[in-house]
VOBA-1610 file (N, C-alpha, C; in pm, whole numbers, padded with zeros to 5 digits, always signed):
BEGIN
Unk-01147-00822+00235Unk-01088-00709+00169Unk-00967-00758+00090Unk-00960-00720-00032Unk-00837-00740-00105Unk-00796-00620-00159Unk-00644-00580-00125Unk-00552-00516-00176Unk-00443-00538-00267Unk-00483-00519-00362Unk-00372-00462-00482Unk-00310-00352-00544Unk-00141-00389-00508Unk-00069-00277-00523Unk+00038-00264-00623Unk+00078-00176-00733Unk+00185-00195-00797Unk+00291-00055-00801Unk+00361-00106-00785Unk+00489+00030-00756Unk+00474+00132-00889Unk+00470+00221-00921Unk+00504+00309-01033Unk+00670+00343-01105Unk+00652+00355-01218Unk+00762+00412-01256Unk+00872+00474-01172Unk+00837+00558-01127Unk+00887+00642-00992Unk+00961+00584-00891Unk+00939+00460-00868Unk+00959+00403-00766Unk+00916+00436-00602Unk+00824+00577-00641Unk+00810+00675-00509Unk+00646+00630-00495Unk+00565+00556-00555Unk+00447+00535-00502Unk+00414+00372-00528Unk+00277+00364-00506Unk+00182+00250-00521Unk+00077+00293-00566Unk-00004+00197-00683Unk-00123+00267-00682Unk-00209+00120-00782Unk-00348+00162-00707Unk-00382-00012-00733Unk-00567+00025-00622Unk-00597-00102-00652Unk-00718-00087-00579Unk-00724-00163-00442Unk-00846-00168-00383Unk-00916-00229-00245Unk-01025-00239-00275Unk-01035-00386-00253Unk-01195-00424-00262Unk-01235-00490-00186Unk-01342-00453-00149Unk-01444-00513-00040Unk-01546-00627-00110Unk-01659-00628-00039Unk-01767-00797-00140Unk-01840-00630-00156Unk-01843-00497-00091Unk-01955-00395-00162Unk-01899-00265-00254Unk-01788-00271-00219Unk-01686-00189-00330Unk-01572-00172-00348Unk-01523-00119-00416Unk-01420-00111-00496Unk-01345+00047-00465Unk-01174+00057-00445Unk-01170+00236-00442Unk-01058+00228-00511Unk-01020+00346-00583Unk-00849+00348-00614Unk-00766+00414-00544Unk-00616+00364-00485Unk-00568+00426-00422Unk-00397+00476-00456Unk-00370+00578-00417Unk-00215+00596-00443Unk-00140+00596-00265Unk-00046+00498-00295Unk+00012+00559-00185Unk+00191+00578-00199Unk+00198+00718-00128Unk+00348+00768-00223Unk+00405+00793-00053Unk+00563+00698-00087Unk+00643+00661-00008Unk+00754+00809+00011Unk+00808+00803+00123Unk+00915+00871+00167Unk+00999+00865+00075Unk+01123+00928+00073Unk+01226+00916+00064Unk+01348+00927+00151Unk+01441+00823+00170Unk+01428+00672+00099Unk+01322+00655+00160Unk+01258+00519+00081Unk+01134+00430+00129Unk+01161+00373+00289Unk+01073+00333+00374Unk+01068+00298+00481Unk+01084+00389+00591Unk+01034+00476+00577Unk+00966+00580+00670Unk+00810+00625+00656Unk+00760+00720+00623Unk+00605+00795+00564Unk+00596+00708+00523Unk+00453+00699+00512Unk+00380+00645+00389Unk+00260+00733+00399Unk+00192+00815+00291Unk+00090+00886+00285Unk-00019+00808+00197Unk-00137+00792+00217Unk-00234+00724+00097Unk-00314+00826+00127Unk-00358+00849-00046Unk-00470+00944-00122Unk-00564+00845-00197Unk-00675+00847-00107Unk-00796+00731-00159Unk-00948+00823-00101Unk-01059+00747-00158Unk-01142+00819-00087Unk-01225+00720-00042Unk-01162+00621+00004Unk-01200+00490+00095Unk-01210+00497+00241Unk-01311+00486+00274Unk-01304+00433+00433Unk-01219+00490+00498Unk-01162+00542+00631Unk-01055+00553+00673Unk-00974+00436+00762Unk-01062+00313+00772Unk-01045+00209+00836Unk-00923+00128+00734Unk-00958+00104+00588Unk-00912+00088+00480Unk-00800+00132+00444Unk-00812+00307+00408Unk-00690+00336+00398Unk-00552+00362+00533Unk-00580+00329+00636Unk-00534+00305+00750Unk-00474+00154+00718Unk-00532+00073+00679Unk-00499-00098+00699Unk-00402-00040+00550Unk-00427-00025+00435Unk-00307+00031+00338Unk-00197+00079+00339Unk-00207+00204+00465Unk-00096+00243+00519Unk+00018+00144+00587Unk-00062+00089+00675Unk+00037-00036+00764Unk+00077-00109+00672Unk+00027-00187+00573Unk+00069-00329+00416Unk+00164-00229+00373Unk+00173-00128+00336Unk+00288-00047+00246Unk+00384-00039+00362Unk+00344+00025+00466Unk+00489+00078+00573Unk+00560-00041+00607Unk+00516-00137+00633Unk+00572-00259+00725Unk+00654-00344+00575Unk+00656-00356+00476Unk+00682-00371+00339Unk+00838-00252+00304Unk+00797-00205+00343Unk+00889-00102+00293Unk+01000-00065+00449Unk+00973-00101+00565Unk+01033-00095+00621Unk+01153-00223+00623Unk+01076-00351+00581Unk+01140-00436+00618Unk+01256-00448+00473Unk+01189-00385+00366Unk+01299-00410+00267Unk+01444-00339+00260Unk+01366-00200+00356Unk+01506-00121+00375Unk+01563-00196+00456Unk+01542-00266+00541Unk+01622-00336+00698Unk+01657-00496+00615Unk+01626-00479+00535Unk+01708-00629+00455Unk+01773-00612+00347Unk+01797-00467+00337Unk+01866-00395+00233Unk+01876-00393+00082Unk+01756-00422+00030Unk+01653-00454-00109Unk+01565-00377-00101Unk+01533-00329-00279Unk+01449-00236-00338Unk+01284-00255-00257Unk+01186-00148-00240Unk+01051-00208-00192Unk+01012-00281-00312Unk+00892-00383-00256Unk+00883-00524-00373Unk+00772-00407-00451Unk+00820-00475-00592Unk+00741-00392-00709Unk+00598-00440-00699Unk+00508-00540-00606Unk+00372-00535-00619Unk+00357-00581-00482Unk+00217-00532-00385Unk+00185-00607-00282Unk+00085-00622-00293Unk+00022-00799-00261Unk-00105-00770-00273Unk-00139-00882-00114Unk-00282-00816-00093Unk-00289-00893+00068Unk-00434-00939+00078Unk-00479-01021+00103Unk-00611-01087+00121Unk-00648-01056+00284Unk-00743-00980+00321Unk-00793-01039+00476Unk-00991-01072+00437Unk-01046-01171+00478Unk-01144-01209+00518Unk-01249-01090+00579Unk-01375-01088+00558Unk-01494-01026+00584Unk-01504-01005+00749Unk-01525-00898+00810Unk-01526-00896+00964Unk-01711-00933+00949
//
């Protein structure tokens, strides 16, 4: 699975795809305010997927607030085929 994410204008979301080796989804996911709390994703992927999206954005955004820097303007994450 590969995830690609890029922050918006806004600074209040992500939005970018997930791809598998059988498809492809688009997803938004729009952060709390401040960032590093919620994270909500609107996809119509898997719920396994947008679950693993949720955690890459929250844990990202938690740690930038706790190191006291903006969330990073792109995340992208590789995991391997189960």
């Amino acid at each position: 699975m590969r995830l690609r994410l890029v922050l918006d204008r806004s600074k209040r979301a992500y939005e970018g795809t997930v791809t598998t080796p059988d498809e492809q989804w688009t997803v938004r996911v729009e952060l709390s305010s401040p960032p590093g709390g919620e994270v909500t994703v609107k996809t119509d992927a898997p719920d396994e997927v947008a679950e693993y999206t949720r955690r890459v954005v929250h844990i990202a955004a938690k740690n930038a607030k706790a190191d006291g820097v903006g969330v990073p303007r792109t995340i992208q994450r590789w995991r391997a085929p189960r």
